[in-house]
N, CA and C atoms as an extended XYZ file, in Angstrom:
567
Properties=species:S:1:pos:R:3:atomname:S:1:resname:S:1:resid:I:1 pbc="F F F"
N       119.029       82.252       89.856 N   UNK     1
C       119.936       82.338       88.725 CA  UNK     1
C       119.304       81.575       87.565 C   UNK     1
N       119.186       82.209       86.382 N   UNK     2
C       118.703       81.503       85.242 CA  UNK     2
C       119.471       81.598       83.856 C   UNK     2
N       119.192       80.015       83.165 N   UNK     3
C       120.033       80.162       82.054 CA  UNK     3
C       119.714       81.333       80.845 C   UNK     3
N       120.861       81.551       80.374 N   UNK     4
C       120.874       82.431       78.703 CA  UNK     4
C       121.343       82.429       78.185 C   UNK     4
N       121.301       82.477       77.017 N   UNK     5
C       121.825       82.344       75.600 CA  UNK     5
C       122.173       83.792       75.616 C   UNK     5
N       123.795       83.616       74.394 N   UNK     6
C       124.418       84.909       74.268 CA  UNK     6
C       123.660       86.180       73.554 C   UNK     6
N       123.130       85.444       72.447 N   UNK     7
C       122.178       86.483       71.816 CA  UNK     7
C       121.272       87.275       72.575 C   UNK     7
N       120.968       86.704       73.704 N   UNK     8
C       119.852       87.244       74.281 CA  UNK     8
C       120.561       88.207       75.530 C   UNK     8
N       121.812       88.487       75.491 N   UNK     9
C       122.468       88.576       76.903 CA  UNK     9
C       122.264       90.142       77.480 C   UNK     9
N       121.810       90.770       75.938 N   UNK    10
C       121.737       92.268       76.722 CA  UNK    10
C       120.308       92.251       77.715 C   UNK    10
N       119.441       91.202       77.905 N   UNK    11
C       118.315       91.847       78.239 CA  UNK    11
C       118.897       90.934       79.955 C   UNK    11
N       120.211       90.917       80.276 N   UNK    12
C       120.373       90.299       81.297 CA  UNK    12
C       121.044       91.296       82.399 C   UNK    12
N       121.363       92.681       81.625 N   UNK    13
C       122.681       93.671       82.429 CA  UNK    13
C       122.101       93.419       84.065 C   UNK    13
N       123.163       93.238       84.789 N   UNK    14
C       123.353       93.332       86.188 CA  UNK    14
C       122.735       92.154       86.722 C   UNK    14
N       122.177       90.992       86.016 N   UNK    15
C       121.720       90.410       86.260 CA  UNK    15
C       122.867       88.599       86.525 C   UNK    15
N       122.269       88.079       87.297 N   UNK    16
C       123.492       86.637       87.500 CA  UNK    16
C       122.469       85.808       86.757 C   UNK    16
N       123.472       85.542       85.671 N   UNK    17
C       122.935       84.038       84.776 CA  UNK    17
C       124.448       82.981       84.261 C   UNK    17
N       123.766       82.044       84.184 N   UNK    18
C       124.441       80.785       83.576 CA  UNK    18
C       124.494       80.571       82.336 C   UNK    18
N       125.591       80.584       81.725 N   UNK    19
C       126.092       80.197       80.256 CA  UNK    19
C       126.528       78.936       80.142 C   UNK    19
N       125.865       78.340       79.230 N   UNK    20
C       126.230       76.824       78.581 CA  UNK    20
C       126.784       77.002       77.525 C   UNK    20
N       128.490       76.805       77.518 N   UNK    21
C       128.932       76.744       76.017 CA  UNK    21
C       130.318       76.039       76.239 C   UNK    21
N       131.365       76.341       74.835 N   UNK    22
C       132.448       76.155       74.803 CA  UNK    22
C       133.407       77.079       74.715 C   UNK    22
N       134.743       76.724       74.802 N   UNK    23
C       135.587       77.666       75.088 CA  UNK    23
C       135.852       77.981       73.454 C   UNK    23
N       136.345       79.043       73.284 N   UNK    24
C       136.516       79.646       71.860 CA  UNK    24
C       138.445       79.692       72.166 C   UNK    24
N       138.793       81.238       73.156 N   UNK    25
C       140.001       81.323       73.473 CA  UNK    25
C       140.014       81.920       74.677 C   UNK    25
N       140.864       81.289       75.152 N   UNK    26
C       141.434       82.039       76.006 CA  UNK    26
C       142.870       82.811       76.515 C   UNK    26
N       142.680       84.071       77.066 N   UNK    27
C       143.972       84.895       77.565 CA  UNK    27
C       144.258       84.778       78.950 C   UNK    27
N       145.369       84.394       79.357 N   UNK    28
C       145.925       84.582       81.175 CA  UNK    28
C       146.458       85.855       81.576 C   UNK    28
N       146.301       86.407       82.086 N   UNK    29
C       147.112       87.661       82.823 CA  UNK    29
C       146.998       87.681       84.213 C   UNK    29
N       147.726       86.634       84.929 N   UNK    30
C       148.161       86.565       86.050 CA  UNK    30
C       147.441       85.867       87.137 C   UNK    30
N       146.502       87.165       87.566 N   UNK    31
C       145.042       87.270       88.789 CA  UNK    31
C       143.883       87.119       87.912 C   UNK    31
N       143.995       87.035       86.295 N   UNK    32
C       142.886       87.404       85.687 CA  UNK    32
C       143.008       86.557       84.534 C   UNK    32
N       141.805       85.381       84.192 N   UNK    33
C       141.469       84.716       83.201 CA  UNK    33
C       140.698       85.677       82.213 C   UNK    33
N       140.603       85.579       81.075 N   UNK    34
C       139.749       86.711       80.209 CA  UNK    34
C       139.341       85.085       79.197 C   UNK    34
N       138.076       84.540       78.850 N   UNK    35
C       137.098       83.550       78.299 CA  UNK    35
C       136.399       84.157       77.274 C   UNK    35
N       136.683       83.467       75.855 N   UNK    36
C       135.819       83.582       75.340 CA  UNK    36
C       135.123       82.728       74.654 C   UNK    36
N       133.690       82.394       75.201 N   UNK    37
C       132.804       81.664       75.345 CA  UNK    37
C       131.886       82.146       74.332 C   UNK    37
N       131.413       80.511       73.511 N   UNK    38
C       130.522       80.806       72.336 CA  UNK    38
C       129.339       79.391       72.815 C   UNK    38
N       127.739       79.715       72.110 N   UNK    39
C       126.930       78.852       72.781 CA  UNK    39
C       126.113       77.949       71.715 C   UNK    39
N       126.575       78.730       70.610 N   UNK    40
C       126.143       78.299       69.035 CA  UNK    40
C       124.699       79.943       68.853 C   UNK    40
N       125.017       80.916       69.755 N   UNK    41
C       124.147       82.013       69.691 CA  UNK    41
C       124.877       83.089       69.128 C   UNK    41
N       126.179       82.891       69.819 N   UNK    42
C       127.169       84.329       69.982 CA  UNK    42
C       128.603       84.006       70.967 C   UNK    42
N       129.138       84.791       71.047 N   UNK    43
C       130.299       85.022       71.447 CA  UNK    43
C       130.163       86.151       72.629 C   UNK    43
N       130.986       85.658       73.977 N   UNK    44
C       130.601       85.964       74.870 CA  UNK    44
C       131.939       85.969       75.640 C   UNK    44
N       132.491       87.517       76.490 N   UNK    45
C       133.735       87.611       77.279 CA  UNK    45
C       133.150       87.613       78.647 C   UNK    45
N       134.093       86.248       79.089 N   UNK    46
C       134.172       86.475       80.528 CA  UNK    46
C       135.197       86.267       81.177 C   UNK    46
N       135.256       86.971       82.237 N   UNK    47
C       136.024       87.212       83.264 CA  UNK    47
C       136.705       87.042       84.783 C   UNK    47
N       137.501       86.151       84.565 N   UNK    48
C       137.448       84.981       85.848 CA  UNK    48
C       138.776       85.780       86.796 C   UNK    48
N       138.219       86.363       87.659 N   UNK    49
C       139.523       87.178       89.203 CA  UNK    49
C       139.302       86.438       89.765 C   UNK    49
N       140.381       86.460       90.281 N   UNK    50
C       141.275       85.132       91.155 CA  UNK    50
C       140.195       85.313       92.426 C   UNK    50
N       140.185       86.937       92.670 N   UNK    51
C       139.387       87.569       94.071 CA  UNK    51
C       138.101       87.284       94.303 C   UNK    51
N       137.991       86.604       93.105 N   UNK    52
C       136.204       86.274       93.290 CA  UNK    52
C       135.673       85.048       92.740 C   UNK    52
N       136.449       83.844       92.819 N   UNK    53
C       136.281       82.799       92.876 CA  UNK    53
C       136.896       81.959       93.581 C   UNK    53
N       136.664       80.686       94.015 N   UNK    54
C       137.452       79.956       94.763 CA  UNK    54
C       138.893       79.211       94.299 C   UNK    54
N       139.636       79.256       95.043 N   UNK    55
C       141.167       78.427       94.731 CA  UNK    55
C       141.209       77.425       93.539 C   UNK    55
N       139.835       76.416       93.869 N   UNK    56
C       139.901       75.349       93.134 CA  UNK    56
C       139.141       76.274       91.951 C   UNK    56
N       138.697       76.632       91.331 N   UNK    57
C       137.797       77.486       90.208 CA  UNK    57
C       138.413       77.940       89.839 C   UNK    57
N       139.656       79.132       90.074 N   UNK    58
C       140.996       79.463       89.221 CA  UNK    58
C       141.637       78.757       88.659 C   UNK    58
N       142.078       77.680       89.583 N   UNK    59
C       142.996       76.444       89.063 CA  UNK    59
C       142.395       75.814       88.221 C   UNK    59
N       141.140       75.892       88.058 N   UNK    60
C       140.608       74.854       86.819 CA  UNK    60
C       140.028       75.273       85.638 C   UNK    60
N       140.337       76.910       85.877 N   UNK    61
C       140.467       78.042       84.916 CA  UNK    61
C       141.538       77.747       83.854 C   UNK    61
N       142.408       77.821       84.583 N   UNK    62
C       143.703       77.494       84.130 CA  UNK    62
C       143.757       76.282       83.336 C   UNK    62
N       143.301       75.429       83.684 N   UNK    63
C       143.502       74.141       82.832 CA  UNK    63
C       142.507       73.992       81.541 C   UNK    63
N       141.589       74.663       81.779 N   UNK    64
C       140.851       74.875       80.264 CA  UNK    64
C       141.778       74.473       79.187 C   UNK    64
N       141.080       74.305       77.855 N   UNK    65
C       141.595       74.023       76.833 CA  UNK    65
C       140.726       74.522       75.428 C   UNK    65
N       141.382       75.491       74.452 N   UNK    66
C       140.214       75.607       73.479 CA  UNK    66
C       139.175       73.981       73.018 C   UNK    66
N       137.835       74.057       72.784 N   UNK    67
C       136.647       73.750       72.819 CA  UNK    67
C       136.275       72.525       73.865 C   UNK    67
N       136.961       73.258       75.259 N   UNK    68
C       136.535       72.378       76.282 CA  UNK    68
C       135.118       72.954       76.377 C   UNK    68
N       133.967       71.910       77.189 N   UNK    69
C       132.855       72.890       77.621 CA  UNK    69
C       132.482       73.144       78.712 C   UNK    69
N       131.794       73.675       79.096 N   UNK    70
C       131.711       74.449       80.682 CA  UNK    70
C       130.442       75.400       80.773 C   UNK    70
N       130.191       75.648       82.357 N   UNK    71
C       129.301       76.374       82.527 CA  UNK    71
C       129.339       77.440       83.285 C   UNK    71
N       129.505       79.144       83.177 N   UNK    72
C       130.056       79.782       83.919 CA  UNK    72
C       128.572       80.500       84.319 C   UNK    72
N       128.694       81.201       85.585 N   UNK    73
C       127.949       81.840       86.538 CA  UNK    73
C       128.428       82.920       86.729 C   UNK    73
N       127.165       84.044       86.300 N   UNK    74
C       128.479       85.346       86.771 CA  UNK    74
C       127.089       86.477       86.319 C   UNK    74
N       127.398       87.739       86.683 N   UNK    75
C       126.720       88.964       86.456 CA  UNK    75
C       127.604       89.507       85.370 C   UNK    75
N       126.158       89.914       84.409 N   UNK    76
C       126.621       90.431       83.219 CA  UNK    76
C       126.414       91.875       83.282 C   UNK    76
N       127.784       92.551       82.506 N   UNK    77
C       127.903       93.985       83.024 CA  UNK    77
C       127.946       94.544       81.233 C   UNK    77
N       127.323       96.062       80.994 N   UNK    78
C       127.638       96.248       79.503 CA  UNK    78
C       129.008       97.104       79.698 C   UNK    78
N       130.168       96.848       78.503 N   UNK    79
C       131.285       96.816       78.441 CA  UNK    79
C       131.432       97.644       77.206 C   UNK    79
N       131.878       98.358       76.570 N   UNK    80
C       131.395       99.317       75.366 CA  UNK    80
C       132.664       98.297       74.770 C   UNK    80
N       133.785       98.215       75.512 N   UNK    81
C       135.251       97.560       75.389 CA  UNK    81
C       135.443       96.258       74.722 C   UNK    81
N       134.294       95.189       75.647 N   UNK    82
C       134.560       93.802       75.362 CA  UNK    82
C       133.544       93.182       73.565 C   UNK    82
N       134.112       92.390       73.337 N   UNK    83
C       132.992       91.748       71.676 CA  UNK    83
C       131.808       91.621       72.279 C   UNK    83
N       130.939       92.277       71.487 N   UNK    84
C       129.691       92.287       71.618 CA  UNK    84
C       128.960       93.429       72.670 C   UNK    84
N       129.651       93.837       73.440 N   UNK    85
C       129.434       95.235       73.951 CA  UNK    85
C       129.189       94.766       75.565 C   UNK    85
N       129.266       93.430       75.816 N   UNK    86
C       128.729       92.549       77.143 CA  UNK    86
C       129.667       91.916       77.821 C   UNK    86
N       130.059       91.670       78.921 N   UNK    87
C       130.818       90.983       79.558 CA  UNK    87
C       130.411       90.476       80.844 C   UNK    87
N       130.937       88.908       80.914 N   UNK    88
C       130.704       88.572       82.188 CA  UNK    88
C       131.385       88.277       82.824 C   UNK    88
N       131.210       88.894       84.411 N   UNK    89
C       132.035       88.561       85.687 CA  UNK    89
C       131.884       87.789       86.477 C   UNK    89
N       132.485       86.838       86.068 N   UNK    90
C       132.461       85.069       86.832 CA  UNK    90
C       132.435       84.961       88.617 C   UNK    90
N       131.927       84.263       89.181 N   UNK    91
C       131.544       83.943       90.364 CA  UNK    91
C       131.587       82.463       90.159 C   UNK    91
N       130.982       81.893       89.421 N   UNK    92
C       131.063       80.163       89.386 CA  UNK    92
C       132.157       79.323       88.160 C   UNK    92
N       132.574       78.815       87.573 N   UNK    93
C       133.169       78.122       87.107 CA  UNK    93
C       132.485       76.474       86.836 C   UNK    93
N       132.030       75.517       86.004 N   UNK    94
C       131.645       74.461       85.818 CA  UNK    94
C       132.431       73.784       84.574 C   UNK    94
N       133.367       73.161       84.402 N   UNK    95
C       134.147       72.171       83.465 CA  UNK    95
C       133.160       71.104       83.438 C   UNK    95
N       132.776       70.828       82.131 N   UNK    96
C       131.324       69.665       81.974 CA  UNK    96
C       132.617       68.859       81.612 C   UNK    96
N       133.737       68.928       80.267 N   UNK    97
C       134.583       68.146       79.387 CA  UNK    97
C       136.011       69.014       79.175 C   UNK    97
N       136.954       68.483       79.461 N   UNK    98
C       138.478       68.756       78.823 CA  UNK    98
C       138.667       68.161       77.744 C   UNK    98
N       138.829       69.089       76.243 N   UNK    99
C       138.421       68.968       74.803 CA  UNK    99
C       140.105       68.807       74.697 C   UNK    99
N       140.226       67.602       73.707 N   UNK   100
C       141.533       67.078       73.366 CA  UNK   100
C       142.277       68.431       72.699 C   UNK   100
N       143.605       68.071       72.329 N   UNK   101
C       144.195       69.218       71.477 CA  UNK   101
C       143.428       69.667       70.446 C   UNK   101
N       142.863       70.952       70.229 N   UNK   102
C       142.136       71.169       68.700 CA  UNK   102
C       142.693       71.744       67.857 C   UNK   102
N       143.044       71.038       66.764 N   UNK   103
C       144.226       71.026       64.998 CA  UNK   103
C       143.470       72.636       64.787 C   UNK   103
N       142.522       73.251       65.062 N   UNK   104
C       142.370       74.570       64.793 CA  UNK   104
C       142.718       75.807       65.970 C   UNK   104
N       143.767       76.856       65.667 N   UNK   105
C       143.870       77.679       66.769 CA  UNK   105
C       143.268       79.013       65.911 C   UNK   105
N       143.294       79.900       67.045 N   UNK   106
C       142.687       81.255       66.280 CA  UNK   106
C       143.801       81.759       65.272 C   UNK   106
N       145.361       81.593       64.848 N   UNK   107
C       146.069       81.713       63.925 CA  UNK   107
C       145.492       81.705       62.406 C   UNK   107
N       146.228       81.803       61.151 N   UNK   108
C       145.799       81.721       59.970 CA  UNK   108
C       145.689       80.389       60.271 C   UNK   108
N       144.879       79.665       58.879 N   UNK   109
C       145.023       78.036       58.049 CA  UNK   109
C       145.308       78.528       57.137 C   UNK   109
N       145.628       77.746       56.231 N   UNK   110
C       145.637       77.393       54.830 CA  UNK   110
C       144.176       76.592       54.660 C   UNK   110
N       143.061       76.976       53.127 N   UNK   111
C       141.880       76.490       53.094 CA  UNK   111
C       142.193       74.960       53.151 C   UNK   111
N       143.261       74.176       52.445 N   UNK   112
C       143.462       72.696       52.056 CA  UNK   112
C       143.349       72.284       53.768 C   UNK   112
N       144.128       72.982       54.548 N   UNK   113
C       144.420       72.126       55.404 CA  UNK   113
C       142.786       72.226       56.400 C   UNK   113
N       142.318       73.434       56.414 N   UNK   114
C       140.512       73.989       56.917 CA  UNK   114
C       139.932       72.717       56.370 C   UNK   114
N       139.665       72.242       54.748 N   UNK   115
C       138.754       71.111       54.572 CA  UNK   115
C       139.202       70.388       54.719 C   UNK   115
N       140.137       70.251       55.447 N   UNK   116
C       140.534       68.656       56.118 CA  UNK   116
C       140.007       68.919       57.140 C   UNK   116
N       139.853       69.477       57.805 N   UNK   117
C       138.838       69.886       59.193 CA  UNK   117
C       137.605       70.513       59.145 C   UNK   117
N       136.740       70.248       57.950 N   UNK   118
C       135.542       70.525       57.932 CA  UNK   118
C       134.804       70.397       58.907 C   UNK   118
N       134.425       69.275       59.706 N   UNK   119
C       133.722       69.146       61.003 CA  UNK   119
C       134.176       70.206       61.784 C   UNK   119
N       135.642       70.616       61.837 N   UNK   120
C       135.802       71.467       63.212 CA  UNK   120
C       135.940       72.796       62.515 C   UNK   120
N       136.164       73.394       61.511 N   UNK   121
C       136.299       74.601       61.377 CA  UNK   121
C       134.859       75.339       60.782 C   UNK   121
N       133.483       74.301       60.690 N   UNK   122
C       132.079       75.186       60.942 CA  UNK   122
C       132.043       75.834       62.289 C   UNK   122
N       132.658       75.373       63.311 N   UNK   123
C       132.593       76.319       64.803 CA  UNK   123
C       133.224       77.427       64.540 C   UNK   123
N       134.006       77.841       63.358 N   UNK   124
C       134.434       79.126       63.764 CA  UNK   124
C       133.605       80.373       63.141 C   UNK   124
N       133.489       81.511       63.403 N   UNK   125
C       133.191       82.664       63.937 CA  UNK   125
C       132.590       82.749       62.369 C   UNK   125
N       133.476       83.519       61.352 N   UNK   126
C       133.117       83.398       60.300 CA  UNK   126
C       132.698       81.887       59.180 C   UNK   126
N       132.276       81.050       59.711 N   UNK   127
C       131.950       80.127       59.092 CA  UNK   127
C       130.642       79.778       59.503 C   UNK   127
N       130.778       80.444       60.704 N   UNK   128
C       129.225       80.354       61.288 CA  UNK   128
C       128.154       81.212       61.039 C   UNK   128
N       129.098       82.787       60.949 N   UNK   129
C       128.071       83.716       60.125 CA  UNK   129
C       127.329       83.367       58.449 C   UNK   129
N       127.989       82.531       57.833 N   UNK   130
C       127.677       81.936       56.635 CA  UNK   130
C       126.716       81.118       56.919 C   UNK   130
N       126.725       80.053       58.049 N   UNK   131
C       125.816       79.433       57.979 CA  UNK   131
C       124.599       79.877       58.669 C   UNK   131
N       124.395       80.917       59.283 N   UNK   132
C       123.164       81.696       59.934 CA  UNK   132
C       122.429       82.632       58.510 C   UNK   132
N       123.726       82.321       57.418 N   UNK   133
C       122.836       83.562       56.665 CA  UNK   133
C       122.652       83.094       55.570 C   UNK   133
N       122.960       81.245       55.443 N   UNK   134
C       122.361       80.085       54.409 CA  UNK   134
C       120.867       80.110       55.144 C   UNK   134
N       121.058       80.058       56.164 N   UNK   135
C       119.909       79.436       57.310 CA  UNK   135
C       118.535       80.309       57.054 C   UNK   135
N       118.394       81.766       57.099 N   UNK   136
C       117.570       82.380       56.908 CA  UNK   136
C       117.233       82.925       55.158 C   UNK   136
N       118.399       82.496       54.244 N   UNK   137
C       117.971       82.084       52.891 CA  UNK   137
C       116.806       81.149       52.469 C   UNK   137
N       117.412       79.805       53.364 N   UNK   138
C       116.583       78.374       52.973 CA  UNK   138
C       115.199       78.947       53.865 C   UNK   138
N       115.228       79.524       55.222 N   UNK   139
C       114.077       79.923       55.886 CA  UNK   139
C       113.182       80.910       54.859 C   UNK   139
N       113.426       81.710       54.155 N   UNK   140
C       112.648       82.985       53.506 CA  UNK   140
C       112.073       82.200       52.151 C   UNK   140
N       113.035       81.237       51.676 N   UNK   141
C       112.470       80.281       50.456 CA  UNK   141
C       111.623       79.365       50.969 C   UNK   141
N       111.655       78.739       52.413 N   UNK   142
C       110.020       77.771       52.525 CA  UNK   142
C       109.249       78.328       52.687 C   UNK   142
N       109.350       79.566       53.109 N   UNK   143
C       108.189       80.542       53.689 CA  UNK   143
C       107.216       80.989       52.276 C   UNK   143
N       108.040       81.362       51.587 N   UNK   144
C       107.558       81.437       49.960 CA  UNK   144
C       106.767       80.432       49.553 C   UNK   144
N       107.768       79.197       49.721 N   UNK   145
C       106.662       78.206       48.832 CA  UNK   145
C       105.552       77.518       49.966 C   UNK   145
N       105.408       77.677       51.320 N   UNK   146
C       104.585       76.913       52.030 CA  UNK   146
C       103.128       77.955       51.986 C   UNK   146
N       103.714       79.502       51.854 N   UNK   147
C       102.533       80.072       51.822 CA  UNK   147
C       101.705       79.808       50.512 C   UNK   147
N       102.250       79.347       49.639 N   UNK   148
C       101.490       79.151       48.057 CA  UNK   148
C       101.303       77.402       47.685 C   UNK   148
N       101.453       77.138       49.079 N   UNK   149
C       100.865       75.456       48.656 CA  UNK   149
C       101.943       74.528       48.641 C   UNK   149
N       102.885       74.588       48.279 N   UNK   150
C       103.693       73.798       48.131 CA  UNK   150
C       104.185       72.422       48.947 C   UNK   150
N       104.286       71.458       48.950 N   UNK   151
C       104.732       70.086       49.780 CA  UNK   151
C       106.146       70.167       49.603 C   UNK   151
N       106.944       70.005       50.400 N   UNK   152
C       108.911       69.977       50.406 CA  UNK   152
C       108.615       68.193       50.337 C   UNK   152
N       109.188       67.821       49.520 N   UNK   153
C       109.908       66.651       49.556 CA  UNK   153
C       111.166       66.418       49.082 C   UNK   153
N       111.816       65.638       50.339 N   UNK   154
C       113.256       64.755       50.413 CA  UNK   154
C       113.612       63.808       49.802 C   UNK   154
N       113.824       63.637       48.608 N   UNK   155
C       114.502       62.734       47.633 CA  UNK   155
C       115.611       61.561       48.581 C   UNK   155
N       115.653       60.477       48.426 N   UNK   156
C       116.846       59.674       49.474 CA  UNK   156
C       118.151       60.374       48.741 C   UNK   156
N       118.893       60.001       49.689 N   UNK   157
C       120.214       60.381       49.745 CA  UNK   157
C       121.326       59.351       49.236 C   UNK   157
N       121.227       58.233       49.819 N   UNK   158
C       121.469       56.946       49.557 CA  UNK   158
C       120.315       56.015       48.712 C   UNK   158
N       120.932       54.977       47.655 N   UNK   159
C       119.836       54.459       46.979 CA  UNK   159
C       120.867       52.936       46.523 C   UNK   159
N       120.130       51.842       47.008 N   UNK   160
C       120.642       50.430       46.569 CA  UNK   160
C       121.267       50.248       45.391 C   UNK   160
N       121.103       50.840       44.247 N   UNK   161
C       121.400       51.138       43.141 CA  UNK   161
C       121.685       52.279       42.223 C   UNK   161
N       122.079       51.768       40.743 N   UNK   162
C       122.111       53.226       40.296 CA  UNK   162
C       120.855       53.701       39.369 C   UNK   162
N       120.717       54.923       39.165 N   UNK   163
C       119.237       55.314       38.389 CA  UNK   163
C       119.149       56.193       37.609 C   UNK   163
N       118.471       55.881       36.112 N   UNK   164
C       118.701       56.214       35.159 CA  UNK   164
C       119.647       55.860       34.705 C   UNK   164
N       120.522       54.503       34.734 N   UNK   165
C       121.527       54.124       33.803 CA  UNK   165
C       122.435       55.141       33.897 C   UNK   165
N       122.790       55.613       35.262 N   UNK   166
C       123.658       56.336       34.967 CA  UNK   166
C       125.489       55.723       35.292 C   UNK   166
N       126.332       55.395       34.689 N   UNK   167
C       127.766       54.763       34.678 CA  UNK   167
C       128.535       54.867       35.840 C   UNK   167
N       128.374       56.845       36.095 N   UNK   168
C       129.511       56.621       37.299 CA  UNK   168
C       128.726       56.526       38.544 C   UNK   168
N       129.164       55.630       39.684 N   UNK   169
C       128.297       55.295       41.170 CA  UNK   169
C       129.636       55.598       41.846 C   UNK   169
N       128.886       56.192       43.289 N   UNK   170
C       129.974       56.726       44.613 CA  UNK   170
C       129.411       55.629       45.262 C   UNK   170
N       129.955       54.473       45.453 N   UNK   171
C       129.381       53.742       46.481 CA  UNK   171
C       130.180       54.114       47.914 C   UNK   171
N       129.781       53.845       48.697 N   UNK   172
C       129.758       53.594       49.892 CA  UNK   172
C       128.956       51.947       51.058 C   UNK   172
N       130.173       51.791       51.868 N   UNK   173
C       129.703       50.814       52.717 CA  UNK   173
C       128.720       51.548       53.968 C   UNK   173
N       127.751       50.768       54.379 N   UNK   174
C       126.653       51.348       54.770 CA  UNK   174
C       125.511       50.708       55.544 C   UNK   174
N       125.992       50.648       57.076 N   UNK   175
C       125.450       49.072       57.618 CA  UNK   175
C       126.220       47.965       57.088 C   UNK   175
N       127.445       47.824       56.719 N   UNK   176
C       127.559       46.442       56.466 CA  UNK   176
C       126.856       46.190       54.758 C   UNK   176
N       126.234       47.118       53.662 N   UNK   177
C       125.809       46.829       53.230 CA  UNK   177
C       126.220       47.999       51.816 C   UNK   177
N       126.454       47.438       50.738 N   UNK   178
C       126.910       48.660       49.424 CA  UNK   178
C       125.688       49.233       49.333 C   UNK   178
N       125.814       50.572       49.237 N   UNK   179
C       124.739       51.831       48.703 CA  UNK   179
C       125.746       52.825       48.131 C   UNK   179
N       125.121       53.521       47.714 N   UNK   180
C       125.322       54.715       46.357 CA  UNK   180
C       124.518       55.808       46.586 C   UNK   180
N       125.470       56.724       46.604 N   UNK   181
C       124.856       58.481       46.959 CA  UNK   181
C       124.001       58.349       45.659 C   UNK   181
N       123.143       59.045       45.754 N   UNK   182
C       121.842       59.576       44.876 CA  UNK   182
C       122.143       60.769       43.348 C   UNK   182
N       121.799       60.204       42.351 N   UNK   183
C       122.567       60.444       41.358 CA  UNK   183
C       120.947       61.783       40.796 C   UNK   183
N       119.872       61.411       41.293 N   UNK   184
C       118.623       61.677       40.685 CA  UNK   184
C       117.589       62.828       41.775 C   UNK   184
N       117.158       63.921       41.201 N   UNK   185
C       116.497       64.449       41.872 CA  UNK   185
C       114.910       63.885       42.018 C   UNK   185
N       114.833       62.702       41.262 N   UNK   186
C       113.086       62.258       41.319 CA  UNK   186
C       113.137       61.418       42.029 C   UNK   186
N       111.290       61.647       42.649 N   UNK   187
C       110.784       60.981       43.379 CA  UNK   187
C       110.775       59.646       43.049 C   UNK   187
N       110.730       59.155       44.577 N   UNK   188
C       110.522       57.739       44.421 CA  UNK   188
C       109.392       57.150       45.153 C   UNK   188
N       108.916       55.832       44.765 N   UNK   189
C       107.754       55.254       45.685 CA  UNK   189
C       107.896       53.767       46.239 C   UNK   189
């Protein structure tokens, strides 16, 4: 049995592999858990029968919680039906963490109340497609400038002071110590 990533899952049909991820959502119907499992690749349905796992592995099906994480074992079958056209049929069950209540469900938000949960609402689905398609922006722009010479340099972020006389400072405590977000795109030495 070997691990895979969701993206990669069609080249797995009929095959038993292990998924490392978190829970996205889940549905109960009775004899039948339905998982949907994301790995930071993709989004991935699986399928937990009562008939084909053990007592204790249902029951701890059940206790899942959206972005608990876990590791499921199972043969992946193509599904024309399920997201992404793939589905897997669980045989193992692994709970790594039981993830506290998460302030985000698959329901609407309101955006005010989303950037109050900035950390947790980049995991979702469409926030993630944004950032895969910042990702290969910033990728196609180094590619540009590394093929024509160019050096990338990182300006600090934080700076002891302010520069260029400039009035307004964001300080921040920082180690125990006042610093100020970076007001200046120039280098320093």
């Amino acid at each position: 049995m070997s691990h895979a990533y969701i993206e990669d899952i069609g080249q797995h049909v009929d095959q038993e592999v292990t998924i490392k991820g978190w829970l996205y959502n889940k549905t109960d119907k009775g004899k039948l858990h339905f998982l949907m499992i994301r790995d930071g690749t993709g989004v991935i349905q699986a399928v937990v029968f009562q008939n084909n796992v053990s007592s204790h592995v249902f029951e701890d099906t059940g206790k899942l919680t959206q972005e608990s994480s876990l590791m499921v074992t199972g043969t992946i079958k193509k599904d024309d039906r399920a997201p992404g056209g793939y589905e897997m049929d669980v045989n193992h069950l692994e709970i790594v963490q039981i993830a506290q209540p998460y302030p985000i469900t698959p329901k609407e938000h309101g955006t005010a109340f989303l950037m109050e949960q900035r950390h947790l609402w980049l995991r979702s689905s469409r926030q993630h497609a944004v950032l895969r398609v910042r990702s290969e922006i910033i990728c196609a722009c180094r590619e540009f400038f590394d093929q024509r010479g160019f050096i990338l340099v990182d300006t600090p972020i934080l700076t002891p002071a302010a520069c260029e006389g400039t009035t307004t400072l964001f300080g921040i405590d920082y180690f125990d110590q006042q610093a100020y977000l970076a007001q200046s795109g120039q280098l320093y030495s």
